[in-house]
C-alpha positions in Angstrom: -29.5 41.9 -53.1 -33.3 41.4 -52.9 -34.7 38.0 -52.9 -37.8 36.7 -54.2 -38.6 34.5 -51.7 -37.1 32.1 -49.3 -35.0 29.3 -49.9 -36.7 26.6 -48.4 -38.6 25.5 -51.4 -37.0 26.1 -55.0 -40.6 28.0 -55.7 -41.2 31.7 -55.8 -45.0 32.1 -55.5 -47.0 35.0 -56.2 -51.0 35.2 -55.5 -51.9 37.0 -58.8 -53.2 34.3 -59.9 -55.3 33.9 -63.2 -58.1 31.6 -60.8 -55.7 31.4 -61.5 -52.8 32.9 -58.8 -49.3 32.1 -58.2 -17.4 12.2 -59.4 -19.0 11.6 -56.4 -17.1 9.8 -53.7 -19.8 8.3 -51.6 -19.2 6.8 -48.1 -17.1 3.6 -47.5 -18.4 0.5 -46.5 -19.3 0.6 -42.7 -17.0 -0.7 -40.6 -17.5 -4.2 -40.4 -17.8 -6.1 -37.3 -17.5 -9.8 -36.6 -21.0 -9.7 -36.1 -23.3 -11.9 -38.6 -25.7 -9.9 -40.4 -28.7 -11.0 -38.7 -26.9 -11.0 -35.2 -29.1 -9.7 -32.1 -27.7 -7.1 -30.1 -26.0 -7.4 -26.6 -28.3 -5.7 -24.4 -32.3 -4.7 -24.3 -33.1 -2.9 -26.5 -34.8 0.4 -26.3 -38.3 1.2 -27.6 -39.1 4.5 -25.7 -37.3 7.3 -27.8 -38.6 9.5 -30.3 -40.1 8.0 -33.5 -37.6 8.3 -36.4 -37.1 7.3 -40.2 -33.8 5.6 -41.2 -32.4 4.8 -44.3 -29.6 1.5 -44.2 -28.3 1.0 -47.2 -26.7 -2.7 -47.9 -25.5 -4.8 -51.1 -28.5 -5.0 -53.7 -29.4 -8.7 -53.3 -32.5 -10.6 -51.9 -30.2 -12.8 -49.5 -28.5 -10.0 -48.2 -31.3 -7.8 -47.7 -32.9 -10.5 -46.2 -30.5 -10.9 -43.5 -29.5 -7.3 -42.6 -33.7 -7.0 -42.3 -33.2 -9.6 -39.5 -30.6 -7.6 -38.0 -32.9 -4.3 -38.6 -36.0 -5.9 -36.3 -33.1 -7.1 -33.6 -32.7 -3.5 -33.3 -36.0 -2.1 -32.8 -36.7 -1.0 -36.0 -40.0 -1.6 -38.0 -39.3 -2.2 -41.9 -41.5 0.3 -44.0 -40.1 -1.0 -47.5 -37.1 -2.9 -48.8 -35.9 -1.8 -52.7 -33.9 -4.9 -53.1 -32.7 -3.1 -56.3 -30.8 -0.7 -54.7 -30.1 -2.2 -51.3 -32.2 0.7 -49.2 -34.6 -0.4 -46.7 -36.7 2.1 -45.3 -36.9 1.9 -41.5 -39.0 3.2 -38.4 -37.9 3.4 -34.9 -37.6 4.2 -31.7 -34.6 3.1 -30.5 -32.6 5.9 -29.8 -29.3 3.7 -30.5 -31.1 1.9 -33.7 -28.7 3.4 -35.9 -25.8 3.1 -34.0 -26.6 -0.8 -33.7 -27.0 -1.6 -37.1 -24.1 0.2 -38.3 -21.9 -2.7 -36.2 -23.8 -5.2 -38.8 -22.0 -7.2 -41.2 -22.8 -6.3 -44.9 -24.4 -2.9 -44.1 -22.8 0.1 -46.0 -24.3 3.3 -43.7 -27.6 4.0 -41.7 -29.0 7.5 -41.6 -32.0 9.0 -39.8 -33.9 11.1 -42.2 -34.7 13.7 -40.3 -34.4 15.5 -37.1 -38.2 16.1 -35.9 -39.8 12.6 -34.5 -42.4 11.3 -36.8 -46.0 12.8 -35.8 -49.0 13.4 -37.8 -49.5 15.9 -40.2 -51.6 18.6 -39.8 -53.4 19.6 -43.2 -54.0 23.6 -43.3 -55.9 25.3 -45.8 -54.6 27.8 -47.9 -55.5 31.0 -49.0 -58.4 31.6 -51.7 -56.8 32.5 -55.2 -57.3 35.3 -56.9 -59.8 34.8 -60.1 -58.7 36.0 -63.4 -61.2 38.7 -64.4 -63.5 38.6 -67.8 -61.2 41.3 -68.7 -58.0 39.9 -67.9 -58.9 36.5 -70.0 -61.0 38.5 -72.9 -57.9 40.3 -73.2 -55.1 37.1 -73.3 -57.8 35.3 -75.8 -58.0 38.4 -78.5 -54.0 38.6 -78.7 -53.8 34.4 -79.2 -53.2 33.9 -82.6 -54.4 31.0 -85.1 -53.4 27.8 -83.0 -52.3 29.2 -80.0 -53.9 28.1 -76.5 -55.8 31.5 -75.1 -53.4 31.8 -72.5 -50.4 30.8 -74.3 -49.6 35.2 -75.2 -48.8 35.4 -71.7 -46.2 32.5 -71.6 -43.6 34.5 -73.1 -41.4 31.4 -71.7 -42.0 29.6 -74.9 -40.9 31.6 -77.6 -37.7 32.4 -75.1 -37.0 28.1 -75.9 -38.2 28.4 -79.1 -41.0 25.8 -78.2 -43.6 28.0 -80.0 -41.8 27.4 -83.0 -41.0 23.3 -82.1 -44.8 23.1 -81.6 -45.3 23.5 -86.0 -43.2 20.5 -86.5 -43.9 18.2 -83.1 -45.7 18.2 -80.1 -43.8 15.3 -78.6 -45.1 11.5 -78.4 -47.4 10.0 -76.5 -45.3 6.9 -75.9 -42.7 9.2 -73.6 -43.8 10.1 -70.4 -41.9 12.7 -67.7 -42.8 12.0 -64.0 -43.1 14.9 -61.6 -41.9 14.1 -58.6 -43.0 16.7 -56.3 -46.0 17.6 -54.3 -48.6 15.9 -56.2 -50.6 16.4 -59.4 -53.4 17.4 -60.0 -54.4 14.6 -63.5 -58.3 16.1 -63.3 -57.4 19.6 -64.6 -58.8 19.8 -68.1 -54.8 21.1 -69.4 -53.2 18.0 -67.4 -56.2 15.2 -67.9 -55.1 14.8 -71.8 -52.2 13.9 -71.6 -52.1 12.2 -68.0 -50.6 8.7 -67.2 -52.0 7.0 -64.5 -50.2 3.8 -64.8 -46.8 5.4 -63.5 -48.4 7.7 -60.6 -48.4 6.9 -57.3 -48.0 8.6 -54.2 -44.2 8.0 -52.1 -44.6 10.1 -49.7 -44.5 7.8 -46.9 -41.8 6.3 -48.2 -43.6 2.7 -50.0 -45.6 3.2 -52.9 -49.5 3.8 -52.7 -50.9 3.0 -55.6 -54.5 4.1 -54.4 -56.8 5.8 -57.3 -55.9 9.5 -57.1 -53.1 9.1 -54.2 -50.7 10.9 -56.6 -53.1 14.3 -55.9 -52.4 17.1 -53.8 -55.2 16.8 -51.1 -56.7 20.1 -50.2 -54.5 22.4 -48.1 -51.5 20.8 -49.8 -49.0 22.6 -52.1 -49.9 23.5 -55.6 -46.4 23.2 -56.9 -46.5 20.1 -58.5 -49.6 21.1 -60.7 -47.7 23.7 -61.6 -44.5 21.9 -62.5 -46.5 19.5 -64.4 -48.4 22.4 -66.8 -45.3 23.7 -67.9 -44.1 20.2 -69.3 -47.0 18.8 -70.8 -50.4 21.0 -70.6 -52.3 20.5 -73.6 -52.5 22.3 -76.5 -56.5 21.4 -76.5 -57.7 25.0 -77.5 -58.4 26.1 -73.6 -55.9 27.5 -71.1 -52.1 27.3 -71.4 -49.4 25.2 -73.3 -46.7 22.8 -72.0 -42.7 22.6 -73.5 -44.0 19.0 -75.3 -47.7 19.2 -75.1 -48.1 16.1 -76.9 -46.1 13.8 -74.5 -47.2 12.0 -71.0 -46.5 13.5 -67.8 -47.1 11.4 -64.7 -47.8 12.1 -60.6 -45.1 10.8 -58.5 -45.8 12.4 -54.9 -42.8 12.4 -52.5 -44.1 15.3 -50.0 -45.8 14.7 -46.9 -48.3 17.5 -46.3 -46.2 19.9 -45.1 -44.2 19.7 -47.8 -41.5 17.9 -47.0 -39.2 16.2 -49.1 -37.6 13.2 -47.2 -34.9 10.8 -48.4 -37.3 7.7 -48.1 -40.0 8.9 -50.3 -37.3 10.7 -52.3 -35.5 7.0 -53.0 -39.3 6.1 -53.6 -39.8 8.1 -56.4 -36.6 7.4 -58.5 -37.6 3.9 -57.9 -40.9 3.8 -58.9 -40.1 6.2 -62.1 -37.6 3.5 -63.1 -39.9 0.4 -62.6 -42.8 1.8 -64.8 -41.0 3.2 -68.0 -40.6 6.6 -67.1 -38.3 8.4 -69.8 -37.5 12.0 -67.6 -37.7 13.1 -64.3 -38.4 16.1 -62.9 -37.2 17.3 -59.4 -37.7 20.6 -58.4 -36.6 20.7 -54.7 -34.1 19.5 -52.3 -34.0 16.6 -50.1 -35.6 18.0 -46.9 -33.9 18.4 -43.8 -30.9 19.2 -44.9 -30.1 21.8 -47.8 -26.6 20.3 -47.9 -26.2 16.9 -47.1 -22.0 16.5 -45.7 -20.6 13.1 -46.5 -18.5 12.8 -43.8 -21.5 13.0 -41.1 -23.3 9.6 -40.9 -26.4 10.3 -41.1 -26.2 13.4 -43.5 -23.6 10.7 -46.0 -26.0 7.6 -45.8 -29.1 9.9 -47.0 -26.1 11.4 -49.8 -25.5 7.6 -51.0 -29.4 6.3 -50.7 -30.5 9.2 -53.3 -27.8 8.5 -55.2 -28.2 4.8 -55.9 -32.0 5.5 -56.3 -31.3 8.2 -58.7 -28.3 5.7 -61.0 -31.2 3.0 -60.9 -33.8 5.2 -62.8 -30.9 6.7 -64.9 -29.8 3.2 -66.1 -33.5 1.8 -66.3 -33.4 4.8 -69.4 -34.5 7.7 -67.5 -33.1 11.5 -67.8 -33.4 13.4 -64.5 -33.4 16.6 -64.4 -33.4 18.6 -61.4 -33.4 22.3 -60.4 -30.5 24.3 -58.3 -32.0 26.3 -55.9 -33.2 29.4 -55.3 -30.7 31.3 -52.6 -28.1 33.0 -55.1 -25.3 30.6 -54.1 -22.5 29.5 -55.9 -22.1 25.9 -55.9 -18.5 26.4 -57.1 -17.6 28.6 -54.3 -15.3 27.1 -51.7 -17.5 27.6 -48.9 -20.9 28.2 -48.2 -22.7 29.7 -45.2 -25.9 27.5 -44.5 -28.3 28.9 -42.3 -31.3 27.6 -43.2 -30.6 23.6 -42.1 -32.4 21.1 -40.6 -35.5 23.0 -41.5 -37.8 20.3 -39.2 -36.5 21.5 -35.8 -34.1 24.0 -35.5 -31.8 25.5 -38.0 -28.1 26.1 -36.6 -25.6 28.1 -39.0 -22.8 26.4 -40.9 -20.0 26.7 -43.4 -19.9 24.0 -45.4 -17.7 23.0 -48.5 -20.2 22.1 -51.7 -17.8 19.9 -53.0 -18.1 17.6 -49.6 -21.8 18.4 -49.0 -23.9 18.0 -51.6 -27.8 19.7 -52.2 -29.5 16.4 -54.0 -30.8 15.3 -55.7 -29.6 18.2 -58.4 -25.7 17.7 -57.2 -25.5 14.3 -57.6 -24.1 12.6 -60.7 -25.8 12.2 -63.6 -28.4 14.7 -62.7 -28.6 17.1 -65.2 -29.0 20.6 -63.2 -31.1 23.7 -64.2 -30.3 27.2 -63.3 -33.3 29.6 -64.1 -33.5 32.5 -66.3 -35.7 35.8 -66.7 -37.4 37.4 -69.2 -34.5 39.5 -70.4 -32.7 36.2 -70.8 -30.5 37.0 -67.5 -29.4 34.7 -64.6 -32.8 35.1 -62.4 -31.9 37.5 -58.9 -32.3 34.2 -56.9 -30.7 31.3 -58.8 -28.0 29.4 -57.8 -25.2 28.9 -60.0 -21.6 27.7 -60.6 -19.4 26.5 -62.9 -19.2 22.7 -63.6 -22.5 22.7 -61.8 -25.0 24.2 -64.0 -25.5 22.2 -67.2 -27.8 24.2 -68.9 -30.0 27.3 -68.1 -34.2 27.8 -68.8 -36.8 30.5 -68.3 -37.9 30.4 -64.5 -39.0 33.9 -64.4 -38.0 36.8 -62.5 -39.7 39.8 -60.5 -41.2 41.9 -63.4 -39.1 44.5 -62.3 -35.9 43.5 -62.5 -36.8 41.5 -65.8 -39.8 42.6 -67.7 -41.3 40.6 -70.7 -42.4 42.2 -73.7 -46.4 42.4 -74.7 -48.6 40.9 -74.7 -47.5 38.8 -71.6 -47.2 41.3 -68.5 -45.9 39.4 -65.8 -42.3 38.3 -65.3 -43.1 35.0 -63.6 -43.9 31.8 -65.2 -47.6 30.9 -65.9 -49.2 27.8 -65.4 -51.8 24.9 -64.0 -53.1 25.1 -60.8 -55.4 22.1 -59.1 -59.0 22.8 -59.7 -58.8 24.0 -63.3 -57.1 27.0 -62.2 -53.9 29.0 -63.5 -51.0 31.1 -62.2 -48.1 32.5 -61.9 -45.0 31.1 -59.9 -40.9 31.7 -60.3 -38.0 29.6 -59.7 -35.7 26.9 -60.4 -38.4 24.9 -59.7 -40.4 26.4 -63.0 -36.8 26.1 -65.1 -36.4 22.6 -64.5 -39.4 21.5 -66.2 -38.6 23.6 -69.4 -35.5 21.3 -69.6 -37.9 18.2 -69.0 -40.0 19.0 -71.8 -37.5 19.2 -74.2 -35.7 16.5 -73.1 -39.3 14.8 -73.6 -39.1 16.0 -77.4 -35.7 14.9 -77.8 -36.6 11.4 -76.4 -39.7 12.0 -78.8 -37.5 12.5 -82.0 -35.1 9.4 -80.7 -37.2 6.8 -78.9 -34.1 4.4 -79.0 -31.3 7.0 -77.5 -30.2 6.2 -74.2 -30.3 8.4 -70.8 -26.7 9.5 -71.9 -27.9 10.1 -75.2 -30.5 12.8 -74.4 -28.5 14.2 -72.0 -26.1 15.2 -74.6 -28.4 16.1 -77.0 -29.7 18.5 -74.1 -26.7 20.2 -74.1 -25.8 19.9 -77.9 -28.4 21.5 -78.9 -28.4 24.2 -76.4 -27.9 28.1 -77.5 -24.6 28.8 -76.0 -25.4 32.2 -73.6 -22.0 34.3 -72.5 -21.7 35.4 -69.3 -22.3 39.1 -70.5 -22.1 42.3 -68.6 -20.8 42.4 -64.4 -24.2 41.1 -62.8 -25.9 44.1 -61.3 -29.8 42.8 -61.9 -31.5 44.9 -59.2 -29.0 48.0 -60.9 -27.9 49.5 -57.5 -24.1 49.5 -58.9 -23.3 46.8 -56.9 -22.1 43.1 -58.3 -24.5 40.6 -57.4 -22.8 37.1 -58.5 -19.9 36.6 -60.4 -20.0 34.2 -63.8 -17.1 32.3 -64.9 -15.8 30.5 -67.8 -16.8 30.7 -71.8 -19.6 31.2 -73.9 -20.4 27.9 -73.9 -19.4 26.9 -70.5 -19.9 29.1 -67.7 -21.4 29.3 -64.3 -24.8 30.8 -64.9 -25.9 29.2 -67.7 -23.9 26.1 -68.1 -23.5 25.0 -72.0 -26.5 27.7 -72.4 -30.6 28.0 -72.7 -32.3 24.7 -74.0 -33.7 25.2 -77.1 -36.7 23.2 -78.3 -36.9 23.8 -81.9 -33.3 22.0 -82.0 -34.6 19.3 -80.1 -37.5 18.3 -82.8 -35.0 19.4 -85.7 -31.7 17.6 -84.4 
């Protein structure tokens, strides 16, 4: 079947822009040694391997902490930042045996280098100019916007397909929620985003401590555009110019976790939840895997101890009141089956093929528990070509667009993607999980809007209370060459495509 794009990121991008373009069982307790916490190892220890990040995650007190962080610098390693919280310290070294070492220690659960490629600098590369919307092409969105529509908003035929058009006469949302993207960056000085930005709960994570430096939560030039994106759909403002978000009267925030070349890694990742849940975020967004690994197996020690630090980062936000929500990817799997070949992992050095089982190896954060998982939807209101899926994995479904061809909206709106903000006070188009995810994020932003005092667990059922139940329908044959494509299992209100069904934003603001 043909694919959009690739399944690294969870973003299908295409450069017509408007100036616009385009129960878990978690590791035991690591074998512990008759060694004291802070004990110093045997022999010399080495300082000439490659530079690497480590996660080692321990029992979430200050003494404890403490102690294994003695045990951390006996071993070589350099400590980058400690979340007490959660017990995850966040490690650098070059010790080739570092993690080895400190999985001997006393009170230490698991230790897991986050990545396979040695630590190096970044190299920023420009991107490729966007394509400007012509004085035709916006003349022509403006004259078909009707009486409190946003000029742009006739070519978001997303909304009406959540019934946010029709939320948006009764509530915009509240300005005392906010939704935190954590992704690539955000642009908070596009005139759609600036409204309604929060800058008390941005930050940039992406080296794995919080950098709370003025405009740190941005996407610096060169770097991806996703975020910006992401962050229109939830909360653009419906201020007359441009497009409109899901709940365009809530706050949306900048929580960076990629480096520039748009990696994802487990420190910045644990990061990010953290952050969200010290500074009163309400719903997170996360549209993208945990970088290197698209699957992370449990029963490999590194691959296990990144599995349990995302986890305990992602429960902490959850029971500090936060809803994360999180998108399924974007390779046509199904996250049901009972095997899956990987081919695509670690994406920092060299990928080697696998099979691996997705009930042992999980892609987080959107397989973890708790997170409430998105698969994406087209135009037609059909599984998108590329979205993952699976039953008991899915909870609900949103638009995320689709090629035009397969899926075509009906006019006004021409294109079958999703359309949104761009940095630079620019627009476009994009498809992908990553684009259904926030839909789900705004309305869970309007649900939390219509009950300030409900609990994570609250608005997550809610979410999926209120959804319109969507049957599997007709065999799958989207690209129509008489050949199945996926397979969708279970009811009408519980199946492998669309989970308990499409959210649907006029409930949320009814309900």
């Amino acid at each position: 079947m043909a694919q959009l794009g690739s399944r690294r990121t969870r973003t299908l991008t295409t450069t017509v822009g408007l100036a616009l373009t385009a129960s878990l069982g978690f590791l035991p307790a690591g074998a512990a040694s008759a060694a004291p916490a802070g004990a110093q190892p045997a022999a010399k220890v080495s300082t000439d391997g490659p530079k690497l990040s480590y996660v080692v995650n321990t029992r979430a007190n200050h003494g404890t902490v403490k102690q294994v962080t003695k045990a951390i610098t006996a071993a070589g390693g350099t400590v980058v930042a400690a979340y007490e919280q959660i017990g995850v310290i966040v490690v650098h070294s070059q010790n080739p045996d570092f993690a080895k070492s400190v999985r001997r220690v006393k009170a230490v659960d698991s230790v897991g280098a986050t990545r396979t490629n040695p630590i190096v600098p970044q190299a920023v590369t420009e991107t490729g100019a966007e394509q400007p919307l012509t004085a035709a092409q916006a003349e022509a969105a403006a004259a078909e916007a009707t009486a409190g529509q946003d000029p742009m908003e006739p070519l978001q035929w997303d909304l009406p397909a959540i019934k946010a058009d029709q939320a948006h006469k009764i509530s915009l949302g509240s300005s005392r929620v906010t939704v935190a993207v954590i992704d690539t960056g955000v642009d908070d000085t596009h005139p759609d985003l600036a409204p309604n930005f929060n800058r008390g709960a941005s930050v940039s994570c992406a080296t794995g401590a919080p950098d709370t430096t003025d405009g740190a939560w941005r996407p610096k030039a060169g770097e991806s555009d996703h975020g910006t994106h992401v962050a229109g759909t939830i909360a653009a403002a419906k201020n007359g110019i441009g497009v409109t978000g899901v709940a365009p009267g809530v706050k949306v925030a900048g929580i960076k976790v990629a480096n520039p070349d748009g990696m994802f890694y487990t420190e910045s990742v644990v990061c990010g939840f953290v952050w969200a849940a010290e500074h009163g975020v309400d719903v997170t967004n996360n549209s993208y895997y945990t970088d290197p690994w698209m699957f992370n197996c449990k029963d490999d020690a590194d691959q296990g101890a990144l599995v349990e630090a995302v986890a305990r980062a992602s429960r902490y936000a959850e029971r500090k009141g936060a809803v994360n929500v999180a998108s399924a990817g974007n390779s046509a799997f199904d996250l049901a089956a009972r095997s899956i070949e990987d081919t695509t992992s670690p994406n920092d050095t060299t990928a080697v093929r696998r099979t691996i089982d997705p009930r042992q190896c999980l892609d987080i954060p959107a397989m973890l528990p708790g997170v409430v998982t998105v698969s994406a939807t087209g135009a037609k209101g059909l599984k998108s070509s590329y979205s993952n899926y699976g039953k008991g994995v899915i909870d609900v479904a949103a638009p995320g667009g689709d090629s035009t061809v397969y899926q075509r909206p009906e006019a006004p709106a021409t294109s079958g993607l999703i359309l949104s903000t761009l940095p630079g006070g620019k627009y476009g188009y994009k498809a992908g999980t990553s684009m259904a995810s926030p839909h789900v994020a705004g309305v869970a932003a309007l649900i939390k809007s219509k009950h300030p005092y409900a609990s994570a667990a609250a608005v997550k059922a809610l979410l999926t209370a209120e959804a319109d139940a969507t049957a599997c329908g007709a065999p799958y044959d989207i690209d129509g060459d008489g050949e199945i494509d996926a397979v969708c299992e279970g009811g009408k209100n519980d199946n492998g495509f669309y989970g308990a069904g499409v959210v649907n934003a006029l409930n949320a603001v009814r309900w």
